[in-house]
Every structure is written in C-alpha cells, then in structure tokens.
C-alpha positions in Angstrom: 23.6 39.3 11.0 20.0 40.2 9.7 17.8 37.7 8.3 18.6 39.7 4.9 22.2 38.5 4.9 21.4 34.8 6.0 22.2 32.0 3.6 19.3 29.7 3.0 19.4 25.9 3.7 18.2 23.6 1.3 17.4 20.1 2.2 17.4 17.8 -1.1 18.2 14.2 -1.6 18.5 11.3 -4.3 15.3 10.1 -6.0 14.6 6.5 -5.1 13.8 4.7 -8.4 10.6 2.6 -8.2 8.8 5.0 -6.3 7.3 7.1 -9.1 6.0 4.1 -10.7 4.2 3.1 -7.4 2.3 6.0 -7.1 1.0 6.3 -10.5 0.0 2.4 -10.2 -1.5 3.4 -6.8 -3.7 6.1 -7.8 -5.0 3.9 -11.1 -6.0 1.1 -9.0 -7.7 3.6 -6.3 -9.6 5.3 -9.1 -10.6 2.5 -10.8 -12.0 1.1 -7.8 -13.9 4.3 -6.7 -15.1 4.1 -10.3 -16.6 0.1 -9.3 -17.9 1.6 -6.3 -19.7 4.4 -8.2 -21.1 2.1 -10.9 -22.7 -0.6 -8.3 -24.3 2.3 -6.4 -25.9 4.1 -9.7 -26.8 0.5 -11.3 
C-alpha cells in the first residue's frame, strides 16, 4: 500500500469533568500573582 491509500489513526478520549475548571482557576490565580509581583516591584 502507499501512504496515499493508508487510513489514518486517530487517538481521542472522554473529557474528564473538572479539569477545565482547574485550569481556568489556575491561570487566574497565576496572573493575578504576577500582577502582585509587578505592582510591589513598580511601587
């Protein structure tokens, strides 16, 4: 066969609930510290 007539695998799973939420709560709480961080140092 040529690479042409290959099928292509997909890899794909189920969505664990909770971890969406995580990350968004993550990245807040990391910016808003970076933000802390940036006002001491220009204050």
């Amino acid at each position: 066969m040529t690479e042409n007539n290959q099928e292509k695998m997909e890899l794909n799973h189920e969505p664990v609930p909770g971890y969406r939420m995580a990350f968004f709560i993550s990245i807040t709480v990391g910016s808003l510290y970076l933000t802390l961080i940036l006002y001491h140092t220009l204050f």
